[in-house]
C-alpha positions as CSV (number, residue, x, y, z in Angstrom):
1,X,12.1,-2.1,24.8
2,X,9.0,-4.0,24.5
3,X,9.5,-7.5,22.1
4,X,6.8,-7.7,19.3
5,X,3.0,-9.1,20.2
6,X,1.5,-11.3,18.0
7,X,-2.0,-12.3,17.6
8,X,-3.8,-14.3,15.3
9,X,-7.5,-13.9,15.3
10,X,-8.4,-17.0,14.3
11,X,-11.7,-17.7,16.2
12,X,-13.6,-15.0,14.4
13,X,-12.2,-16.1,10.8
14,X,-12.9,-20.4,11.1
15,X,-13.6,-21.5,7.8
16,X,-16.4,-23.6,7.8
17,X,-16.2,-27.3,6.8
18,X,-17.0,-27.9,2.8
19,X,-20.2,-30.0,2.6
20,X,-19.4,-33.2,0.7
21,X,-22.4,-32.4,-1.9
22,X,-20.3,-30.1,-4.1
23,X,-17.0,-30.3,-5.7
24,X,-14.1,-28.5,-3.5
25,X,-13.5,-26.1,-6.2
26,X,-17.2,-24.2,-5.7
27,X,-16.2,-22.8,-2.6
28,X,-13.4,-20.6,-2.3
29,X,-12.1,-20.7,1.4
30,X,-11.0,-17.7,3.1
31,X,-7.6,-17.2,4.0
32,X,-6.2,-16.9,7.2
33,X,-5.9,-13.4,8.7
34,X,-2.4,-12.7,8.8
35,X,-0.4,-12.1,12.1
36,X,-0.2,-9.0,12.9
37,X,2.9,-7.6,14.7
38,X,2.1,-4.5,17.5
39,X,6.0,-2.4,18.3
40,X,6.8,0.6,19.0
41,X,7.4,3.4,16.3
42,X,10.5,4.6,15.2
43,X,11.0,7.7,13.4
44,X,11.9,6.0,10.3
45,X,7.9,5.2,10.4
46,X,6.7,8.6,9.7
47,X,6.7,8.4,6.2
48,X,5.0,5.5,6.1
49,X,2.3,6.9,8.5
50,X,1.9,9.5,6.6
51,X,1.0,7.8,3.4
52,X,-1.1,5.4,5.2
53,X,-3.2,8.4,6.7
54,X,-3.0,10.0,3.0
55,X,-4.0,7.2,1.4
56,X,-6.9,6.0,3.7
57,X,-8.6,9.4,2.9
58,X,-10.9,9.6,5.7
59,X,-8.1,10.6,8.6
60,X,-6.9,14.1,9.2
61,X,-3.9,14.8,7.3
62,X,-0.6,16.5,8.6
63,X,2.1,17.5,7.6
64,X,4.8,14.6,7.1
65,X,7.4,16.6,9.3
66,X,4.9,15.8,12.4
67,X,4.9,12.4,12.0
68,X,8.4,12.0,12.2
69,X,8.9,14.1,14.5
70,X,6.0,12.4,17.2
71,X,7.5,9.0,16.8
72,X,11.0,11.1,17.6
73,X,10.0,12.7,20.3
74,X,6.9,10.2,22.2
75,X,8.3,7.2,20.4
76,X,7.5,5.4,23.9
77,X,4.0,6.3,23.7
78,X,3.9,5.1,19.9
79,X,3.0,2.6,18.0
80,X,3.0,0.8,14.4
81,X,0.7,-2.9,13.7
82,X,2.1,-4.3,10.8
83,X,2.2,-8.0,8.9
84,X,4.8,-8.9,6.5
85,X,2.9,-6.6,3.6
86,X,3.4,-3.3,5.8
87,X,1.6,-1.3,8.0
88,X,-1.8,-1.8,8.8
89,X,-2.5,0.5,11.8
90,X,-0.9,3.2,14.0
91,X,-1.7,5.3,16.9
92,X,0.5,8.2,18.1
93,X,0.2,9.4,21.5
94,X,1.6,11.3,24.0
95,X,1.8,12.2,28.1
96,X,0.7,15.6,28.4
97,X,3.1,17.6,30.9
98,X,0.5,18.3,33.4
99,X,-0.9,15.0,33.6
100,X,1.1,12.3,34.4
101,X,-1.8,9.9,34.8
102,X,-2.8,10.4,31.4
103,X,-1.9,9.1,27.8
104,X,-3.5,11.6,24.9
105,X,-4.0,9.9,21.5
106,X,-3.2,12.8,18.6
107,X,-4.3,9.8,15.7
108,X,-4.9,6.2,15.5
109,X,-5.7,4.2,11.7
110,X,-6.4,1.3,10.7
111,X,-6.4,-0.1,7.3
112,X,-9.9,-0.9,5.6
113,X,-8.1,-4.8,4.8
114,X,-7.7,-5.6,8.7
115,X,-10.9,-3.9,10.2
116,X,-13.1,-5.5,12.3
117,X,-10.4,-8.1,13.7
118,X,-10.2,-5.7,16.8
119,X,-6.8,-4.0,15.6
120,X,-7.8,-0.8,17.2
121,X,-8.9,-1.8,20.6
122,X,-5.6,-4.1,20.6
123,X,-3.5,-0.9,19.6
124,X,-5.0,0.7,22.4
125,X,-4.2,-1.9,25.1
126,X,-0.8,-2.4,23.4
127,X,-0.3,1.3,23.7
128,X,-1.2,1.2,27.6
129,X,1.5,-1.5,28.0
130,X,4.3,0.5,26.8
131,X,6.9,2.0,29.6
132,X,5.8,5.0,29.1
133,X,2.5,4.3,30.0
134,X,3.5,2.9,33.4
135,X,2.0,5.3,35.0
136,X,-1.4,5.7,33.3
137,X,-4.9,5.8,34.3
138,X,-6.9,7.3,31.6
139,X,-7.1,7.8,28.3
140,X,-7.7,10.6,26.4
141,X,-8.6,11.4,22.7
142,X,-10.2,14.7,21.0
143,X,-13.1,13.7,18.3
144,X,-15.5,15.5,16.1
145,X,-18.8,14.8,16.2
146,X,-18.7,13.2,12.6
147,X,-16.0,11.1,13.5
148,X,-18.6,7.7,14.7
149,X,-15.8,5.1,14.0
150,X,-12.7,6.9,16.7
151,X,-16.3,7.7,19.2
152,X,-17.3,3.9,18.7
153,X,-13.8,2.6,19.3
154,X,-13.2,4.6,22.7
155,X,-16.4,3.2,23.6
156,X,-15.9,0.2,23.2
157,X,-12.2,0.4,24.8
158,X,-14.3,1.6,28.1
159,X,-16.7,-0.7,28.1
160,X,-14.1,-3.5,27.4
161,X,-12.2,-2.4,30.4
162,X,-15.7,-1.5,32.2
163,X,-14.4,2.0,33.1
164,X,-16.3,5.1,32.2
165,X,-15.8,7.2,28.9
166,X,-16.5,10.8,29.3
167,X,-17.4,13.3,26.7
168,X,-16.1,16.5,27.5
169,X,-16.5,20.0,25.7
170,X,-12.6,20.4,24.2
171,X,-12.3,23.1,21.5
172,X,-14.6,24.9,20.2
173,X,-14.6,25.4,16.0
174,X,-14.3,29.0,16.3
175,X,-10.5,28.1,18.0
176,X,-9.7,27.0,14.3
177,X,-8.6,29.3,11.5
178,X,-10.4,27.4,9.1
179,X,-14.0,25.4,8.9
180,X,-13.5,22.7,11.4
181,X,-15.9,21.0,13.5
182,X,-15.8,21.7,17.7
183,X,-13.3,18.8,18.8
184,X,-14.8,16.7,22.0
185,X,-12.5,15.3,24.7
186,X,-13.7,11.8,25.2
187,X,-11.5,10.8,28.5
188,X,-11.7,7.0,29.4
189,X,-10.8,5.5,33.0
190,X,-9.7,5.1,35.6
191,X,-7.9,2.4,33.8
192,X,-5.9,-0.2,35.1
193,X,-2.2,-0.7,33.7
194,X,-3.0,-4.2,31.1
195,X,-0.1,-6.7,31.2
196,X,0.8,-7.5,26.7
C-alpha cells in the first residue's frame, strides 16, 4: 500500500510583502493552500464521490452503486486528494483486460476551491505510481467534445511528460440510448512509470 503524498503548493500562492505605507489591516493576506493528501480509494469513498460529483454539477453523474463498487473492484487504480475538510478531487480508473499497458480513466473531479494548484495533473501522476499501474505506458480517457477542462488537462499531462496525446474516434452518440455527445478517446504515451 502506497503511504500518503503530500504537497504544498506554496510557490504559486507567496503572499507578497505588506508595503509599510498602509496600516496591516488594509490588506487581507491570503491563506495558505492547504496540504493536500493523494491515497488510494477505499470503498467506503464512494459515497462521498458521489456527492462530490453531484454537487459539482458539471461531471457526469452515476449511479452511487458504481462508485462503490469501482473503488471495490480497481481500488489499486483509484484514488481520493483530500485535506483535513474532505475530499477535494478523485479519479477512478481502471486496467482494461486486453491492455495491460494501459490505465483507462472512467472520471476524474476536482473541487472549484483547489483548482488551478495542479491537483489534476498531480492525481494523474499519483495515479501512474500506484502498483497497479506498474506496468503502464499510456493513458487513456474518453471526452466529449464540450468537455474543454478533462481535453486541457490530458494535454497538458502529455505535454508535461512530453509524450504524445492522441485523439481518437471512440463512440459514436448514436451508441447511446439517449442525447449524448460522440465520446473521443484521447490516449496519452508512451509514458514512463513516475516515481511519487
Amino acid at each position: 500500500m502506497n503511504a500518503p503524498v503530500t504537497t504544498k503548493a506554496t510557490q504559486l500562492f507567496d503572499v507578497a510583502p505588506i508595503p509599510h505605507s498602509r496600516s496591516r489591516s488594509q490588506h487581507k493576506r491570503r491563506e495558505r493552500p492547504k496540504d493536500i493528501i493523494y491515497r488510494p480509494a477505499t470503498p467506503a469513498d464512494g459515497a462521498e464521490m458521489w456527492k462530490f460529483v453531484r454537487e459539482a454539477g458539471v461531471l457526469e453523474l452515476n449511479q452511487a452503486y458504481a462508485y462503490v463498487l469501482m473503488c471495490q473492484h480497481f481500488g489499486n487504480t483509484c484514488l481520493v486528494a483530500e485535506t483535513d475538510d474532505g475530499m477535494v478531487g478523485f479519479v477512478l480508473a481502471y486496467v482494461p483486460p486486453r491492455q495491460d499497458d494501459t490505465v483507462f480513466v472512467w472520471q476524474i473531479g476536482v473541487a472549484r476551491e483547489v483548482r488551478g494548484r495542479g491537483v489534476g495533473l498531480h492525481l494523474l501522476r499519483q495515479l501512474l505510481a500506484l502498483d497497479g499501474c506498474r506496468n503502464v505506458r499510456y493513458l487513456e480517457a474518453s471526452v466529449t467534445p464540450s468537455n474543454k477542462p478533462s481535453q486541457n488537462l490530458f494535454r497538458a499531462f502529455a505535454r508535461k511528460w512530453d509524450v504524445s496525446c492522441r485523439k481518437l474516434p471512440f463512440f459514436p452518440s448514436e451508441f447511446f440510448p439517449e442525447t449524448h455527445e460522440p465520446e473521443y478517446l484521447y490516449r496519452v504515451g508512451p509514458l514512463h512509470w513516475p516515481s511519487a
